[in-house]
C-alpha positions in Angstrom: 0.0 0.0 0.0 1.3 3.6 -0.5 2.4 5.3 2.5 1.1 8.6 3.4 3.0 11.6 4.1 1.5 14.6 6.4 2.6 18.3 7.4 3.4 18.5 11.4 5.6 21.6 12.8 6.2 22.9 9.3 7.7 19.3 8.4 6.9 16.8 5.9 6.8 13.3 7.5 6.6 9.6 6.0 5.8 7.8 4.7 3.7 6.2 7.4 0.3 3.5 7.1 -3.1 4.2 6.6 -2.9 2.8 10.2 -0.4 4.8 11.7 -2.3 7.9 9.9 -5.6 6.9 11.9 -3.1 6.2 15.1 -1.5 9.5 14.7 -5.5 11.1 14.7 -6.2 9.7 17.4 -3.5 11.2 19.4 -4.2 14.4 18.2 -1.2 14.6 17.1 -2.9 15.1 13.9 -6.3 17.2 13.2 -8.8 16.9 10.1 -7.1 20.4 9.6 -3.4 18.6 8.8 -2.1 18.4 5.7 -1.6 15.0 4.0 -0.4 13.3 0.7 0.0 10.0 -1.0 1.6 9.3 -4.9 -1.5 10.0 -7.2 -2.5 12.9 -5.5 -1.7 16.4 -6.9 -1.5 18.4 -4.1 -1.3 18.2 -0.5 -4.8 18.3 0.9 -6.1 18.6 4.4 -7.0 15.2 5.9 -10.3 15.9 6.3 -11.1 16.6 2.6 -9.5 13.1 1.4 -11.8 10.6 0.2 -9.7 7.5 1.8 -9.6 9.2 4.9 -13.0 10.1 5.0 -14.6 7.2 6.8 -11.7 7.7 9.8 -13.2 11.0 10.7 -16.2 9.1 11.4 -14.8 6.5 13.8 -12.8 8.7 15.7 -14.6 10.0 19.5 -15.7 13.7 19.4 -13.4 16.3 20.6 -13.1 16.8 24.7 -15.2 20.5 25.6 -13.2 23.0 26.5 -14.5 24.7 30.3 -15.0 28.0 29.6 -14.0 30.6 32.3 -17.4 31.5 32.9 -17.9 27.7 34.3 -14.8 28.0 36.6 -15.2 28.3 40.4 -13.5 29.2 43.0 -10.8 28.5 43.5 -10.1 29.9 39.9 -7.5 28.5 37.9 -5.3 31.5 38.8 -4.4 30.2 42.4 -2.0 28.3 40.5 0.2 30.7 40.9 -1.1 33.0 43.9 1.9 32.1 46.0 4.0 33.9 43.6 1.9 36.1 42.9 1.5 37.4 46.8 6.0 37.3 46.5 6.0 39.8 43.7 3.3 42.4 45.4 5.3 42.1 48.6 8.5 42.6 46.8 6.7 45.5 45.1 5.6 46.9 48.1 9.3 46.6 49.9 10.9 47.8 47.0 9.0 51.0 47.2 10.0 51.2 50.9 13.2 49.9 49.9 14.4 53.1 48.0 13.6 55.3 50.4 15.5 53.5 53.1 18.2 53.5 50.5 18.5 57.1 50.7 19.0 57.2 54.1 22.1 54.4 53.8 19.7 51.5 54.7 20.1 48.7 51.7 18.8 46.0 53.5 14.9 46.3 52.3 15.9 47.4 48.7 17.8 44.4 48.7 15.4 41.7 50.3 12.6 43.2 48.1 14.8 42.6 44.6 15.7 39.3 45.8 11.9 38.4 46.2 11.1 39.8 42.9 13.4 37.9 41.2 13.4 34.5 42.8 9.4 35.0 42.2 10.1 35.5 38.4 12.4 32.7 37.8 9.9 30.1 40.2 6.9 31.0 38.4 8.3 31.0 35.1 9.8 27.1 35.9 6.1 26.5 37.3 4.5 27.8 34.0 7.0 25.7 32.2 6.5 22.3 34.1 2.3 22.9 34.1 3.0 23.3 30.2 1.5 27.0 30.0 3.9 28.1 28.6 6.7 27.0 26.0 9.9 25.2 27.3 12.5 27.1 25.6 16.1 27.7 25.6 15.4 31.7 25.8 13.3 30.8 28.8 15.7 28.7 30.5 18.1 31.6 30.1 16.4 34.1 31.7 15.4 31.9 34.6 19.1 31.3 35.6 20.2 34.9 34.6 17.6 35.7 37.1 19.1 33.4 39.7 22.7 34.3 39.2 21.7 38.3 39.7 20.4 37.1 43.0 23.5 35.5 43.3 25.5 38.8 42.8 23.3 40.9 44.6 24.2 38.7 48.0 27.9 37.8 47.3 28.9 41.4 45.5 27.8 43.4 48.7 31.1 43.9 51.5 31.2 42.3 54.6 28.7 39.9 53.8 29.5 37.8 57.0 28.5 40.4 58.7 25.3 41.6 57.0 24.2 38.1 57.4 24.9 37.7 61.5 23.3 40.9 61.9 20.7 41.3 58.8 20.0 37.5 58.1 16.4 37.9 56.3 17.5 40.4 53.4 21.1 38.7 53.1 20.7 34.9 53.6 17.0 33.6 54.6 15.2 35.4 51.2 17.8 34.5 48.7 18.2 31.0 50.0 13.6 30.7 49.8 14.3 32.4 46.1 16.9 29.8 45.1 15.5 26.5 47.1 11.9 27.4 45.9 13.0 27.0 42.0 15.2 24.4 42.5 12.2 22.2 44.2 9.6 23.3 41.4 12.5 22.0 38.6 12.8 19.0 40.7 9.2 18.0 41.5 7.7 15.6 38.3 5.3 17.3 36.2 2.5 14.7 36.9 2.4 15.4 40.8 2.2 19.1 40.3 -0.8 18.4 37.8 -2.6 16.2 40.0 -2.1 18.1 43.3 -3.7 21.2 41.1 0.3 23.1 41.9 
């Protein structure tokens, strides 16, 4: 039998079975919508539109509804990521405070509060990754360790910084360590007990 060839990611792939086309359906890996082609066509088509591939459509189970947000109760799907959420307002907050004590020669607040905000960006964009909300990229990855190494230089760039932390420990070692220890555990825990504890 000829094979088929189909259209996935911008890629031609084959040539595969009229059973591993219908396989490949039912995975969604492929829609009505995807391009396909065999020899004795003359141009790719979309699957749906094919006469052999007609009675496949038929066979396979309807699409699962999507829950629109109007159906959503509390808690909404948001509290997903309200811890961080609730880490960036306070870090908002103390970085407001934080420049003013900064005028006066006081750094500890700024410093606490920039922590916060960036240990928040870097967790919740690892937590957006591992819930698949978001793309796992290389630009992505990046930025989340850029924004744990400026933590990193923040703490270890500042003088006396055995000192700071015996007499400041929040802003100079208990934050920092939460920022890096909370993105480390969310990289570490398996995507499949963060789905089904609703993380």
């Amino acid at each position: 039998m000829t094979g088929w060839w189909y259209i996935l990611n911008d890629e031609r792939k084959g040539p595969v079975s009229y059973d591993d086309l219908y396989q490949l359906l039912i995975s969604d890996t492929l829609t009505p919508s995807s391009l396909v082609w065999k020899a004795g066509m003359k141009e790719w088509q979309t699957a749906a539109k094919v006469d052999d591939l007609v009675a496949m459509f038929d066979s396979l189970p309807p699409q699962v509804p999507k829950i629109s947000q109007s159906k959503r109760t509390w808690p909404w799907e948001g509290r997903r990521h309200l811890g961080s959420t609730i880490a960036l307002g306070i870090g908002g907050c103390g970085l407001v405070g934080g420049l003013a004590a900064a005028a006066k020669g006081q750094l500890g607040t700024l410093i606490a509060a920039t922590v916060m905000i960036l240990g928040a960006l870097a967790y919740r964009s690892a937590k957006k990754r591992k819930l698949g909300e978001v793309r796992s990229t290389i630009t992505r990855l990046i930025l989340e360790f850029t924004l744990l190494l400026l933590i990193a230089l923040i703490i270890l760039l500042q003088n006396n910084l055995k000192q700071l932390i015996a007499t400041d420990p929040v802003p100079n070692g208990v934050i920092p360590l939460w920022a890096i220890l909370a993105y480390l555990i969310i990289v570490a825990l398996p995507k499949s007990l963060m789905r089904a504890q609703g993380q």
